[in-house]
N, CA, C and O atoms as CSV, one atom per row, in Angstrom:
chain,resi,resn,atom,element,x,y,z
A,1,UNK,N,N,59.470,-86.142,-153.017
A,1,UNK,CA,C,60.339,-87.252,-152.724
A,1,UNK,C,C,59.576,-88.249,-151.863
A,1,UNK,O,O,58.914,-87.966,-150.865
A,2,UNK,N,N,59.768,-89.493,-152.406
A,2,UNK,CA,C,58.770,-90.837,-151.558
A,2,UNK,C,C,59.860,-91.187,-150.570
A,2,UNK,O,O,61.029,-90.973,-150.888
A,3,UNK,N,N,59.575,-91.688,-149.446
A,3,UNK,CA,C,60.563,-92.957,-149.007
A,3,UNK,C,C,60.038,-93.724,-149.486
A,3,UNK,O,O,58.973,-93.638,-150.098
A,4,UNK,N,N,60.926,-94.961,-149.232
A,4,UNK,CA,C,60.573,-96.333,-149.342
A,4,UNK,C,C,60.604,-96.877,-148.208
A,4,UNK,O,O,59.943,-97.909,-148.096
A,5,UNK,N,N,61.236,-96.465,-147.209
A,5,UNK,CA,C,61.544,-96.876,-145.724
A,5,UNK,C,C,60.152,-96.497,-145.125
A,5,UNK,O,O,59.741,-95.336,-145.129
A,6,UNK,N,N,59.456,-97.547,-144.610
A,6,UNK,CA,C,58.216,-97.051,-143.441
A,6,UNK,C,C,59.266,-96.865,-141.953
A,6,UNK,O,O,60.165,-97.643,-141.633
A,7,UNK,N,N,58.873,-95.700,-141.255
A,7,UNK,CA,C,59.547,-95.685,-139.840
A,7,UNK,C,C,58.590,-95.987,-139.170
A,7,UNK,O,O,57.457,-96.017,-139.651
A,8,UNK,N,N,58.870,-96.290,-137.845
A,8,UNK,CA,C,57.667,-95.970,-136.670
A,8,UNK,C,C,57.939,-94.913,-135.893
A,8,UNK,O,O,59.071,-94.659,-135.480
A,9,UNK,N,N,56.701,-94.091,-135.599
A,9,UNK,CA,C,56.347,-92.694,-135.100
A,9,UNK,C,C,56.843,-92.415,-133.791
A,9,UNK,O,O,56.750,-91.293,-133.291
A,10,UNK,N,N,57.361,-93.380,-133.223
A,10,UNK,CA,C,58.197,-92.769,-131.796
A,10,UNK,C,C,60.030,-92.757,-132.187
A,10,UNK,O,O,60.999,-92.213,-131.658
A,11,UNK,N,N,59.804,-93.839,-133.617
A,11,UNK,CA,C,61.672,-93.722,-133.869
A,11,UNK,C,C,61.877,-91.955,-134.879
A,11,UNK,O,O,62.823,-91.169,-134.914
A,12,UNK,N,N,60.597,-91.931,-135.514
A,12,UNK,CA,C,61.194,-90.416,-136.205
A,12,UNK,C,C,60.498,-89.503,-134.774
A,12,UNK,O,O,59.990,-88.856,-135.689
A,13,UNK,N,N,60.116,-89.001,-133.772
A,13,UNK,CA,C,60.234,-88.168,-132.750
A,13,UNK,C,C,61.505,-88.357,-132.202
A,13,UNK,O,O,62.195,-87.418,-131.805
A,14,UNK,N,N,61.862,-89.586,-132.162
A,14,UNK,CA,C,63.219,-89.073,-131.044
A,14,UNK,C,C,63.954,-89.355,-131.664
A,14,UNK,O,O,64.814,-90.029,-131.096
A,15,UNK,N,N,64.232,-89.053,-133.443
A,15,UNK,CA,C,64.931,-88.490,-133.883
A,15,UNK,C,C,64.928,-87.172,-133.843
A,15,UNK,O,O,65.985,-86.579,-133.626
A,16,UNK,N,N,63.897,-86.575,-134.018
A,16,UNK,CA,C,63.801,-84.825,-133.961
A,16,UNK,C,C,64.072,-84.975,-132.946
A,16,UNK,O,O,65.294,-84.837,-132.990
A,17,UNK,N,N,63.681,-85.285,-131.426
A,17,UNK,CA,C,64.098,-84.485,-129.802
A,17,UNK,C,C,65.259,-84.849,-130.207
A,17,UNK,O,O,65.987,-83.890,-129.952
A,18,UNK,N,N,65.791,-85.553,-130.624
A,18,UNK,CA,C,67.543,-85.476,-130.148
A,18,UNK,C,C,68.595,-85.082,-131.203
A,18,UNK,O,O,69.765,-85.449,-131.318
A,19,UNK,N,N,67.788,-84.155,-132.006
A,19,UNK,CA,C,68.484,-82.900,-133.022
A,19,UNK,C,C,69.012,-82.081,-131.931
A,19,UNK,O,O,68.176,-82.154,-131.030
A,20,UNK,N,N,70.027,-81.306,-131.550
A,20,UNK,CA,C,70.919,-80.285,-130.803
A,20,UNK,C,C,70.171,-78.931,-130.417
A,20,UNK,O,O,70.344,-78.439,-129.302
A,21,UNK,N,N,69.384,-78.375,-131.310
A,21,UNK,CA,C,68.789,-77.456,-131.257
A,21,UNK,C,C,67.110,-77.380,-130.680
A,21,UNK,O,O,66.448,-76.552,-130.053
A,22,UNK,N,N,66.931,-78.350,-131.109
A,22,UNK,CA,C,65.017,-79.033,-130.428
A,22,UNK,C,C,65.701,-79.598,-129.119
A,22,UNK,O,O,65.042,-79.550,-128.080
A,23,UNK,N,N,66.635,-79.988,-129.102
A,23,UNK,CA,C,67.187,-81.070,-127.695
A,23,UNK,C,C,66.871,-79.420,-126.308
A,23,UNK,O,O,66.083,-79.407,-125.363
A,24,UNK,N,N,67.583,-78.588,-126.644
A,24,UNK,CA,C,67.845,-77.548,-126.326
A,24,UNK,C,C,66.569,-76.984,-125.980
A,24,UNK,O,O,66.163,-77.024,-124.819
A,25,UNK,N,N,65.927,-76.474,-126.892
A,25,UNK,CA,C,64.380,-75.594,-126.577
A,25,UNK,C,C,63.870,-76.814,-125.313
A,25,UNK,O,O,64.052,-76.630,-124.110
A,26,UNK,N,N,63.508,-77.493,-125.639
A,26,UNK,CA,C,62.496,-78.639,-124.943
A,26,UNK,C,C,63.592,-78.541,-123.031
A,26,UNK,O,O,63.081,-78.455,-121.914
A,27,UNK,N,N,64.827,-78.590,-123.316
A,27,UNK,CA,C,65.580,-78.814,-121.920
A,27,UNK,C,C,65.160,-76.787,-121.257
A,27,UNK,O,O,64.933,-76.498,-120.082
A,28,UNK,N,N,65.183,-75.893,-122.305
A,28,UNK,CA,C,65.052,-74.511,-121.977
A,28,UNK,C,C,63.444,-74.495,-121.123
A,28,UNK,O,O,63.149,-73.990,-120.040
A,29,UNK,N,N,62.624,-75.244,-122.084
A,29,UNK,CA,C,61.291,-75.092,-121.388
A,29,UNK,C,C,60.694,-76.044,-120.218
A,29,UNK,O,O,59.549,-75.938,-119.779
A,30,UNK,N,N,61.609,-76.945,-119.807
A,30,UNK,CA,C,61.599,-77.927,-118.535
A,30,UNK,C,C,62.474,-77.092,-117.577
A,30,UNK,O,O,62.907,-77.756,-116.635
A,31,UNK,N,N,62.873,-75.671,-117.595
A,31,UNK,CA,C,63.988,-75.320,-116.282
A,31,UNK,C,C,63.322,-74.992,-115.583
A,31,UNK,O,O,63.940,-75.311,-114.568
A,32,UNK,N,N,62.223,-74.445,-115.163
A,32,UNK,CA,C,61.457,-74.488,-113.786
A,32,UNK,C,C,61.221,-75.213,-113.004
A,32,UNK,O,O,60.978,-74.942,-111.827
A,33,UNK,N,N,61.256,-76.798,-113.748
A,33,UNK,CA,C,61.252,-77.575,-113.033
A,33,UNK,C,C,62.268,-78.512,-112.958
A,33,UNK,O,O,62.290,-79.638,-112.462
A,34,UNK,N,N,63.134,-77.834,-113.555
A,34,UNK,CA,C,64.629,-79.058,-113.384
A,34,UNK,C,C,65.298,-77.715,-112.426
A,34,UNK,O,O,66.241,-78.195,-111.797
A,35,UNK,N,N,65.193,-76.655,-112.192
A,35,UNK,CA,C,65.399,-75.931,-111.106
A,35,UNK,C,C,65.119,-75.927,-109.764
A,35,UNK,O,O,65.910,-75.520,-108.913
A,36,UNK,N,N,63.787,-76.461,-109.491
A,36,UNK,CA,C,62.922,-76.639,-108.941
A,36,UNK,C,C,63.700,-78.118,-107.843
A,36,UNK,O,O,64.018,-78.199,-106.657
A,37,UNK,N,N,63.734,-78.876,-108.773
A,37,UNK,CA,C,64.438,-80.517,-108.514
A,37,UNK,C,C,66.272,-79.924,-108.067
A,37,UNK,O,O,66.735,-80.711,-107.242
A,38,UNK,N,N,67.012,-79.101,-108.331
A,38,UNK,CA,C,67.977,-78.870,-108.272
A,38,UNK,C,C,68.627,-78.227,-106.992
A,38,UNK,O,O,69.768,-78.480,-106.603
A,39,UNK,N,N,67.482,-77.101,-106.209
A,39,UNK,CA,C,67.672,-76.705,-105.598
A,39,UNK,C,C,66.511,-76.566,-104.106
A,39,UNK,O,O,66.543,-75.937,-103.048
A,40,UNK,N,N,65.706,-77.379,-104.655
A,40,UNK,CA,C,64.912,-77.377,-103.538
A,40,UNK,C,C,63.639,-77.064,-103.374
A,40,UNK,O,O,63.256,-76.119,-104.064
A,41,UNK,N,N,62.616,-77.720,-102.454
A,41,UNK,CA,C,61.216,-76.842,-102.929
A,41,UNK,C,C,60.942,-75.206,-102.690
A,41,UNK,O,O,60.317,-74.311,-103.259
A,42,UNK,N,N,62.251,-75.440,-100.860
A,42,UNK,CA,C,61.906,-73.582,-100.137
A,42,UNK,C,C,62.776,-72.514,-101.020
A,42,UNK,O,O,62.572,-71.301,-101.068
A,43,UNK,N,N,63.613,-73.115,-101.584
A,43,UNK,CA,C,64.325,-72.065,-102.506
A,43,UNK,C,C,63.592,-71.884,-104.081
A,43,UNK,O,O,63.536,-70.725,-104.491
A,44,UNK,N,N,63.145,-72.752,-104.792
A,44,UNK,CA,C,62.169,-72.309,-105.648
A,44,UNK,C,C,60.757,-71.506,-105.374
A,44,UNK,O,O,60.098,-70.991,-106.278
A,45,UNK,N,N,60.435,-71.485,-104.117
A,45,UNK,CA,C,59.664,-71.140,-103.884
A,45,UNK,C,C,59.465,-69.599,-103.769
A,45,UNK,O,O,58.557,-68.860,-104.153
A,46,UNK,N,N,61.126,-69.279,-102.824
A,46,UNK,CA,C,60.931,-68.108,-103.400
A,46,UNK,C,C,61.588,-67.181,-103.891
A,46,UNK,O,O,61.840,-66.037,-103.511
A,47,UNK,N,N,62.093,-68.324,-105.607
A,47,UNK,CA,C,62.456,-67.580,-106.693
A,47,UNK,C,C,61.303,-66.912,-107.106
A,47,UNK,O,O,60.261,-67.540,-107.292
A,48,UNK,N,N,61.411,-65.149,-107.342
A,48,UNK,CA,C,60.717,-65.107,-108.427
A,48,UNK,C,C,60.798,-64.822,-109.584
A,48,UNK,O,O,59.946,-64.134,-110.146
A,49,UNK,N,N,61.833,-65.294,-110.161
A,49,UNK,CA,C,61.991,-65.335,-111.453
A,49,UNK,C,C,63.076,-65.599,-112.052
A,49,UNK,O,O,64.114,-65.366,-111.434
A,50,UNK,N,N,63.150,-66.094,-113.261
A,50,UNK,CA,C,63.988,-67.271,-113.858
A,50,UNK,C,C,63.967,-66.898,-115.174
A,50,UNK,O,O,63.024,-66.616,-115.913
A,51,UNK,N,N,65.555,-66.953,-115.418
A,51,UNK,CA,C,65.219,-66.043,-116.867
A,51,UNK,C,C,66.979,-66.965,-117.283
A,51,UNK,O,O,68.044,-67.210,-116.715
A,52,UNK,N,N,66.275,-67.201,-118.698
A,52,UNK,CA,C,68.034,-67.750,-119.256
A,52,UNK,C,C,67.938,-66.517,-120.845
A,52,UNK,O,O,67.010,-66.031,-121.492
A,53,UNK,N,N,69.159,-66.458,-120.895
A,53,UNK,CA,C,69.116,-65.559,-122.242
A,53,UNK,C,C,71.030,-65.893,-122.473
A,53,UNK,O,O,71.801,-65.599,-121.559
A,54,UNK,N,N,71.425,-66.373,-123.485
A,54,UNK,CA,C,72.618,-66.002,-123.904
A,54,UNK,C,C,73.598,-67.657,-123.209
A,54,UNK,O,O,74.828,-67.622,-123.259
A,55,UNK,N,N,72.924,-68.885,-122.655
A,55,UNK,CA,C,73.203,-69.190,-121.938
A,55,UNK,C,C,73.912,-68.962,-120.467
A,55,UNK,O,O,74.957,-69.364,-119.957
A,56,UNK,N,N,72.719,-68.035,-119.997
A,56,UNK,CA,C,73.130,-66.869,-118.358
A,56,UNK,C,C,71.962,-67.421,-118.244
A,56,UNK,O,O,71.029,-67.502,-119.043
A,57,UNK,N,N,72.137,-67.918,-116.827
A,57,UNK,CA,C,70.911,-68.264,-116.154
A,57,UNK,C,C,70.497,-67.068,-115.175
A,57,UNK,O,O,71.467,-66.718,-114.503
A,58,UNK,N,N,69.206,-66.261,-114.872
A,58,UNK,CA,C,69.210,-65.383,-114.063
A,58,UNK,C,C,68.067,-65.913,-113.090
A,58,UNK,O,O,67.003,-66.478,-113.344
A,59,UNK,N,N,68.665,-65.529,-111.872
A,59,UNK,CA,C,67.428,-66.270,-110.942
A,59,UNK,C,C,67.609,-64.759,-109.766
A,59,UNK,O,O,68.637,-64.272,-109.296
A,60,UNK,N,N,66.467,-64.438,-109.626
A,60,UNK,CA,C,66.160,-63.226,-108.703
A,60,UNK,C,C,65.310,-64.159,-107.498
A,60,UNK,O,O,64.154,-64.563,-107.617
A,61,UNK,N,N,66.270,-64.391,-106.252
A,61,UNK,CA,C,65.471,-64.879,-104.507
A,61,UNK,C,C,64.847,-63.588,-103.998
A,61,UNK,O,O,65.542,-62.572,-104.006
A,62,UNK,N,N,63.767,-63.550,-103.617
A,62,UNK,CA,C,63.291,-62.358,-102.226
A,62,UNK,C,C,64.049,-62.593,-101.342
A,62,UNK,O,O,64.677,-61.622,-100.922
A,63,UNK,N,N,64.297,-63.877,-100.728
A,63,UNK,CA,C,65.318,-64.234,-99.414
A,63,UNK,C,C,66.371,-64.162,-99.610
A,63,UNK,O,O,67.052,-64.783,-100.426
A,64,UNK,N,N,66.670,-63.331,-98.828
A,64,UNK,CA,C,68.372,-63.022,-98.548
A,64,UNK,C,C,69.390,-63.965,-98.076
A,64,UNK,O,O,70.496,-64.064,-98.607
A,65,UNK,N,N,68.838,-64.938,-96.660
A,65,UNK,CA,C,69.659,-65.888,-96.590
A,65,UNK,C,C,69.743,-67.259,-97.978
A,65,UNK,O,O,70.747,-67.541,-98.631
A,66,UNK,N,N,69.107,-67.553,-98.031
A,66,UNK,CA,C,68.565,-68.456,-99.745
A,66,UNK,C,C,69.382,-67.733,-100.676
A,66,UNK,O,O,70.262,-68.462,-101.134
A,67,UNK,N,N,69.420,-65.992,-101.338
A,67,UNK,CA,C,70.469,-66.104,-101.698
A,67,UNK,C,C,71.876,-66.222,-101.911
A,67,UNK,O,O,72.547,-66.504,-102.904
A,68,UNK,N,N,72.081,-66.011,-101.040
A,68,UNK,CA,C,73.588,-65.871,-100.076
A,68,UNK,C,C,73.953,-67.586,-100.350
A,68,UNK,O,O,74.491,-67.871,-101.420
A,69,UNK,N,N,73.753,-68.297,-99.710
A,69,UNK,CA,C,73.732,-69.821,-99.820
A,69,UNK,C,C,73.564,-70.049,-101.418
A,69,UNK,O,O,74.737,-70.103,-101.789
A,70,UNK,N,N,72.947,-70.173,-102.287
A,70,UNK,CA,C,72.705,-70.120,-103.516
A,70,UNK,C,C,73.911,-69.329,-104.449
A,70,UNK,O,O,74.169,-69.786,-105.562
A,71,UNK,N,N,74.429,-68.462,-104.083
A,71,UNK,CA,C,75.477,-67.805,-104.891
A,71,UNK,C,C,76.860,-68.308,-104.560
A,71,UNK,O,O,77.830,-67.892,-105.193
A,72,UNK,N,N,76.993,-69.289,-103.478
A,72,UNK,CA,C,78.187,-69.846,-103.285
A,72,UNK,C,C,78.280,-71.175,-103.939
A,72,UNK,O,O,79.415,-71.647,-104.000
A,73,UNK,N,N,77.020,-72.073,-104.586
A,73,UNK,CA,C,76.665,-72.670,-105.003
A,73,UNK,C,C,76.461,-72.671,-106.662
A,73,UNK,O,O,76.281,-73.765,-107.197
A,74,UNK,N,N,76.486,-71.439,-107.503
A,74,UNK,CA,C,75.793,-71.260,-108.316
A,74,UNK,C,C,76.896,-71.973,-109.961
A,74,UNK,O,O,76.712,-71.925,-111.178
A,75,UNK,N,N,77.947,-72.537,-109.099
A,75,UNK,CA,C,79.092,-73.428,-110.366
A,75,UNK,C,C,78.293,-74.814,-110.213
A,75,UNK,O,O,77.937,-75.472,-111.191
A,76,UNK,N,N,78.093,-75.119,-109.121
A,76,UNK,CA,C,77.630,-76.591,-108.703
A,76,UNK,C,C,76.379,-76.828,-109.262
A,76,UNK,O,O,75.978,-77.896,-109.724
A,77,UNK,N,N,75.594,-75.427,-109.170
A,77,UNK,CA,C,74.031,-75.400,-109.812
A,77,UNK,C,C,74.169,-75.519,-111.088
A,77,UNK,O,O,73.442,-76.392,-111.561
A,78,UNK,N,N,75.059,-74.783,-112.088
A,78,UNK,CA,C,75.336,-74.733,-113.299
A,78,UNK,C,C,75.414,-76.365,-113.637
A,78,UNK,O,O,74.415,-76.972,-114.026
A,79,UNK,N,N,76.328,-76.821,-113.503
A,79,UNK,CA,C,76.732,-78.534,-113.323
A,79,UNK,C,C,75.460,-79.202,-113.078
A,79,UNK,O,O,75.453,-80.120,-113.897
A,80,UNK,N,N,74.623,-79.240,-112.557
A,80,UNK,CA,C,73.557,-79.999,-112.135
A,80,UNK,C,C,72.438,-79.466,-112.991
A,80,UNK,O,O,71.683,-80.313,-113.468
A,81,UNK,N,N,72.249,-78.414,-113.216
A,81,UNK,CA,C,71.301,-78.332,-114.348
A,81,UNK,C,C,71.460,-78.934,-115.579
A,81,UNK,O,O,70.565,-79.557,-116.150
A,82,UNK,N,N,72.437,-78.785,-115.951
A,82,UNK,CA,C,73.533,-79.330,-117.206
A,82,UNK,C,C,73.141,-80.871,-117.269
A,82,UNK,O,O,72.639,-81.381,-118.271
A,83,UNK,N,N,73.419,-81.555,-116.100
A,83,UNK,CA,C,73.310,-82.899,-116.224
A,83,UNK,C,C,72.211,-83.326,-116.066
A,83,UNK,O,O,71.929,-84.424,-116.547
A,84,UNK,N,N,71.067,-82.432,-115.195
A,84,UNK,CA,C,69.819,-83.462,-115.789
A,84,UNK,C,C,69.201,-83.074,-116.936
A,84,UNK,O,O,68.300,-83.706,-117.488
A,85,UNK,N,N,69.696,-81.983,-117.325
A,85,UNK,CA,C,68.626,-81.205,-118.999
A,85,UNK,C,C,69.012,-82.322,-119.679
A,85,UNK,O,O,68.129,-83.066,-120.108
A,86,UNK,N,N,70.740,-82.717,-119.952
A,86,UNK,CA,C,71.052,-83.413,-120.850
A,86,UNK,C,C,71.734,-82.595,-122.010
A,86,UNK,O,O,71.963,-83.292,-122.998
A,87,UNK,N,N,72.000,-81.664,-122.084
A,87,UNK,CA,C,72.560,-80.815,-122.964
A,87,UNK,C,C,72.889,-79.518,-121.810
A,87,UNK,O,O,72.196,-79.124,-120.872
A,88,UNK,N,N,74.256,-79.042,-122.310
A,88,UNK,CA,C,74.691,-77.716,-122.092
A,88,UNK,C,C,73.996,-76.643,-122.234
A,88,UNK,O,O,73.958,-76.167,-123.369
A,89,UNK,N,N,73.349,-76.048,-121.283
A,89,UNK,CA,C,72.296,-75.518,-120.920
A,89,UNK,C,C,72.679,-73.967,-120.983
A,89,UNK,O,O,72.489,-73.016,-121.741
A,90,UNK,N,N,73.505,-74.308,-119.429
A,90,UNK,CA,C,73.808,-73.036,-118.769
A,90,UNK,C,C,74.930,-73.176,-118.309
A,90,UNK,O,O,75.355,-74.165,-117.712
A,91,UNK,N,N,75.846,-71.568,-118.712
A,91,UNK,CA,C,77.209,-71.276,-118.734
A,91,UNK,C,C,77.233,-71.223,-117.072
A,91,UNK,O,O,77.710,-72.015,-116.259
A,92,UNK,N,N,76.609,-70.115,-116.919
A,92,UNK,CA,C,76.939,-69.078,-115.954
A,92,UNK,C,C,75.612,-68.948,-114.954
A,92,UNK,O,O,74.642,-68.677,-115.662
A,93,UNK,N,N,75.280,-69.039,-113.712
A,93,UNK,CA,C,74.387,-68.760,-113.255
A,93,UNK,C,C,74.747,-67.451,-112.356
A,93,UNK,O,O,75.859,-67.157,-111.916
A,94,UNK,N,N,73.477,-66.709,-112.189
A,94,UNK,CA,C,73.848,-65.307,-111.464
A,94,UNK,C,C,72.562,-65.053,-110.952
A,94,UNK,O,O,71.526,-64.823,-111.576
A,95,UNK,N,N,72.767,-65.128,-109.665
A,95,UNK,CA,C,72.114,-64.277,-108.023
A,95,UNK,C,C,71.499,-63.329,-107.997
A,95,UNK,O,O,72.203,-62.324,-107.900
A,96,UNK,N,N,70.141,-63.097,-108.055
A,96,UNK,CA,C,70.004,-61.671,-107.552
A,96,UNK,C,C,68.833,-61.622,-106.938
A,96,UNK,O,O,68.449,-60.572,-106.424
């Protein structure tokens, strides 16, 4: 199949990024650092580890006070990740 339509190469990319499913991967593989921006440098710092599966965000703190503070927070975090990914990210975030 030919087109006949010539596009230009940044209008067919952000047609693909802003397919639902590519929108998604690309916002999945920026959460370290839209986490990062969300909650702070001393609290990313010491996340160690960040895990989404199922839209569940899992974030494991070493610091106890950081998590404590962070789990009273973690609807507001949901919300704010959400809005800078740009797509519905994450349901549920959970503490540990």
């Amino acid at each position: 199949m030919r087109r006949t339509k010539t596009m230009l190469i940044g209008d067919v990319l952000e047609e693909f990024f802003s397919r639902p499913y590519v929108a998604a991967k690309v916002a999945e593989g920026k959460l370290p650092d839209t986490w990062r921006e969300v909650v702070g440098e001393r609290a990313a710092a010491l996340t160690t580890e960040l895990r989404l599966e199922n839209h569940v965000l899992y974030a494991h703190i070493s610091s106890a006070v950081i998590r404590s503070e962070l789990f009273y927070r973690r609807d507001a975090l949901a919300a704010e990740i959400n809005r800078l990914s740009g797509v519905r990210l994450v349901n549920v975030v959970i503490i540990k």
